[in-house]
N, C-alpha and C positions, 0 to 999 in steps of 0.2 A: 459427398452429398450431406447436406446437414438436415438432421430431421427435427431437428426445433426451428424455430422462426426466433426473432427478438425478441418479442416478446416474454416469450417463453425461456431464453434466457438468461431476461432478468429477474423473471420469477424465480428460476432455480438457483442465481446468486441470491437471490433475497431469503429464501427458506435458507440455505447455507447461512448465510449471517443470523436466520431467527435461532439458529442451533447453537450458532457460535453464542450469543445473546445469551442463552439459556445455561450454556457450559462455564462461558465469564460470570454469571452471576455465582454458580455455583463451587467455580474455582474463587471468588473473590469470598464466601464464607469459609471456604475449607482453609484460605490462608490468613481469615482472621482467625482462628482456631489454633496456627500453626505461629503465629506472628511471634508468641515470647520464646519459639527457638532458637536456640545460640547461635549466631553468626548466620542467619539465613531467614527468619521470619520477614525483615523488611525487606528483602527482594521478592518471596512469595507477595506479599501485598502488593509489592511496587508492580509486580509482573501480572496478575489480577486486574489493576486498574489501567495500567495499559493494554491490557486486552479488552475490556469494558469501553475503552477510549478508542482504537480500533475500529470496533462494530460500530459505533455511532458513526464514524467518520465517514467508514467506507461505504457505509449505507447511504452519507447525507450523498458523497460523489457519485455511486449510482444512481440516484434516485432523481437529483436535483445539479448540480453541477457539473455537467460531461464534459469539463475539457481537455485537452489531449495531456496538459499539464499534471492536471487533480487525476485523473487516471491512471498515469504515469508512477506521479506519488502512490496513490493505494497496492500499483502490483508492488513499487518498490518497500512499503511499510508491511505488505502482507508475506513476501516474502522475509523478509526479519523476523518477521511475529513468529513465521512457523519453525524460521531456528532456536526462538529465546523459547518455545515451548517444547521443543525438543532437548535442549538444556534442561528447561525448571521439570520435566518428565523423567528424568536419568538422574538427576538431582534429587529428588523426592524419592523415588521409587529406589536409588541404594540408599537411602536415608529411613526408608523403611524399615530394612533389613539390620536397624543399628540393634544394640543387647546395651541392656541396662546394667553400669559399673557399680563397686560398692563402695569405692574411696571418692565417689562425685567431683574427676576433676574440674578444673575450672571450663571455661568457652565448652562446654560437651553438653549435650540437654539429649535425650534418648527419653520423652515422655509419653509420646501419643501414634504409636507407631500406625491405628489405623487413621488416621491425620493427613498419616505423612504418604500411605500409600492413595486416600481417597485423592491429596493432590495429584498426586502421581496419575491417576485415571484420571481427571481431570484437565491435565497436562497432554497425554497422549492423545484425548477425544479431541481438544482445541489445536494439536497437532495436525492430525489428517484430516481436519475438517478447514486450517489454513490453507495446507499443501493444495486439496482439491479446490479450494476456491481459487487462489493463487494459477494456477495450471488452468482453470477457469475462465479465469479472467485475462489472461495471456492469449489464448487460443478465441476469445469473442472478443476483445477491447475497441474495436472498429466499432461494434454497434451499440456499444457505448459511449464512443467521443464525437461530439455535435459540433465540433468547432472547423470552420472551413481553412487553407492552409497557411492562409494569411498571403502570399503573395497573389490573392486574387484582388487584391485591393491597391495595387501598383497602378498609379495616377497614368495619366498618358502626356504629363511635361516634364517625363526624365529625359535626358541627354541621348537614352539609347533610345530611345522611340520614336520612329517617325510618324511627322505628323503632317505633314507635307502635305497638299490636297492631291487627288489622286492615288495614295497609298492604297494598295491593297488591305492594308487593316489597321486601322489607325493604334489602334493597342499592342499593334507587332512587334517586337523589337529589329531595330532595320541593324544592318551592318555598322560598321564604323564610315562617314561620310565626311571627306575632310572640307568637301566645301561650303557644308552646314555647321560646321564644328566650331565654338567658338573660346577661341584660345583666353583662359582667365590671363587678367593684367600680373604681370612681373612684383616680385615684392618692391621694386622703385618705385612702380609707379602708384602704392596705394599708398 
């Protein structure tokens, strides 16, 4: 028994994304903060902006675009999202935990460790806020896709259709009938 209606949830996907929305904007500060770290600033950023890109997207498909395709896309982009955030979450968060050296090797930067942990919270919040949209939208995607299956638009002058006067239903597909059937010409003769 479902105790929401449609309506209801699309609203509760849409406050999920207003979070997500809120979380990306905040994960996209905390990794221009974190960006001049050695060997991992520009994934943080990169990871930021495609979370920021995400929320616009999946909102335009909910909102405006339902079809069984773009639907399709956003569970399959929503579930990546919530494994690359689960990476940059585990990433950040022992990247936290790093101790500052005193011969400053090369490729190592240890500068802002609450930086590193804020992405880190940041990470894990846009986490379990994909997961549950993700599971979300998997379990309602029906009342979201408007598009009808497409073979309801099958003409009635195909080959298997009879159309015979008299048929029981002109859009039926009849048996195979060999003495309606009309054999195409041999490649001699064309």
């Amino acid at each position: 028994m479902d105790l929401l209606g449609n309506a209801e949830h699309g609203k509760l996907l849409n406050v999920n994304l207003a979070l997500q929305a809120l979380f990306s904007f905040a994960l996209l500060i905390c990794s221009f903060v974190v960006a001049a770290t050695a060997n991992a600033g520009f994934n943080a950023v990169l990871t930021a902006i495609l979370s920021c890109t995400f929320v616009v997207g999946a909102y335009r498909v909910l909102n405006r675009s339902q079809s069984t395709l773009a639907v399709g896309f956003v569970i399959g982009v929503s579930t990546m999202m919530s494994f690359l955030m689960l990476m940059t979450a585990v990433f950040w968060g022992q990247l936290s935990g790093c101790e500052d050296v005193k011969d400053d090797p090369d490729q190592y930067s240890c500068d802002n460790k609450k930086a590193y942990g804020a992405t880190c919270a940041m990470s894990v919040l846009l986490f379990l806020l994909d997961v549950s949209f993700t599971i979300l939208l998997v379990l309602w995607r029906d009342d979201f896709m408007s598009e009808s299956s497409g073979y309801d638009d099958i003409g009635g002058n195909s080959a298997f259709v009879n159309n015979a006067p008299g048929a029981a239903d002109a859009n039926a597909y009849a048996a195979y009938d060999s003495s309606t059937y009309k054999v195409p010409p041999s490649s001699a003769d064309l």
